[in-house]
C-alpha positions in Angstrom: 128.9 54.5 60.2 127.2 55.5 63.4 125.2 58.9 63.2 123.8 60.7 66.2 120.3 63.3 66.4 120.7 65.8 68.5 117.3 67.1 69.8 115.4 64.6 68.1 112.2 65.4 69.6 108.8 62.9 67.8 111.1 63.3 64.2 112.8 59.8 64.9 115.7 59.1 62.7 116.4 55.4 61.3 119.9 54.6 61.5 120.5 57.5 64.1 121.2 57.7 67.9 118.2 58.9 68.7 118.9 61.9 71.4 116.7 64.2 73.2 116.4 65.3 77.1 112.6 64.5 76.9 111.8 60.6 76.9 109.6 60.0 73.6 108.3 56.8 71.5 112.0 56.4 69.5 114.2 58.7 71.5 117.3 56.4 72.5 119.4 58.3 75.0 117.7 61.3 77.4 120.0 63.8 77.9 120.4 67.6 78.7 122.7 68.7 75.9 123.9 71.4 78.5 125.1 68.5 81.3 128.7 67.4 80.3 130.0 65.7 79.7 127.0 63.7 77.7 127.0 60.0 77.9 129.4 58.9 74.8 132.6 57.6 74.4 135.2 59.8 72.5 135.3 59.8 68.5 132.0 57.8 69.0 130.0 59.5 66.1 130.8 60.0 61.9 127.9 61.9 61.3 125.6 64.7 63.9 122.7 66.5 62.7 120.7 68.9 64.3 117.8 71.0 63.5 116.2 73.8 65.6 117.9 72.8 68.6 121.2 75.2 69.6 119.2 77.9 69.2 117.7 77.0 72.8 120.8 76.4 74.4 122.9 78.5 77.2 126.3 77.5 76.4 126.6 76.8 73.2 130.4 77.1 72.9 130.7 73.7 75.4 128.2 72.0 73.2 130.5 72.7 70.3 133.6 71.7 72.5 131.4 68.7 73.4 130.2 67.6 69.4 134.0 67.7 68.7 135.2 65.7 71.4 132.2 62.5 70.4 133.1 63.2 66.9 135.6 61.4 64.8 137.8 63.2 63.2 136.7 64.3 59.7 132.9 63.6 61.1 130.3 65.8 59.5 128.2 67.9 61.8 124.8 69.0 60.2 123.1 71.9 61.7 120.1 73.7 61.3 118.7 76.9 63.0 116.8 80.0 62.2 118.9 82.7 60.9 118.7 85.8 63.1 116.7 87.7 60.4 113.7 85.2 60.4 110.9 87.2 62.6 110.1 83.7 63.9 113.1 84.1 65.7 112.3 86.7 68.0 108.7 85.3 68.7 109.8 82.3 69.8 110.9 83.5 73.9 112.8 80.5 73.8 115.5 81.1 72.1 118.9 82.3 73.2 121.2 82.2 70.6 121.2 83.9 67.5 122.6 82.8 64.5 123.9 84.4 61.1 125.9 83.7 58.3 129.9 85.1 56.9 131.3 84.5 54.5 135.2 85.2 55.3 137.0 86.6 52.1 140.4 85.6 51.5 142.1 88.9 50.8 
């Protein structure tokens, strides 16, 4: 099963491609996440998580077209990021994507 961390930063992951766009003890590939396409083979990965991450991204619909084009199909993608309620999300000047929560009901 190979897994991939996206934005890794110092929290190094065992058993995960290590990625981050800042060269750090542990980080295995540098990359801008917003540079495409990044530096994998199709259907490369089973597993992504990120945490804290998209939030600081431009473009995050080709980062989404770009996690489904290294994923396998039937990967699972873990992501976390502050929910646009969270104050800290509007203190921090670096982010630029807000994120929320539906739930779509089946009518």
């Amino acid at each position: 099963m190979k897994k991939l961390h996206i934005g890794c930063g110092s929290d190094i992951k065992e058993g995960y491609v290590n990625l981050d766009f800042l060269k750090l003890l542990g980080v295995d590939v540098v990359h801008d996440l917003e540079k495409f396409p990044w530096p994998f083979e199709d259907d490369t990965f089973d597993e992504v998580y990120t945490a804290h991450t998209l939030e600081h991204l431009n473009n995050l619909e080709n980062v989404l077209k770009e996690l489904k084009r290294v994923c396998k199909n039937g990967a699972i993608i873990k992501i976390m990021a502050s929910h646009f309620s969270c104050g800290v999300t509007y203190r921090d000047p670096t982010h630029k994507i807000f994120f929320s929560y539906f739930k779509k009901v089946a009518k």
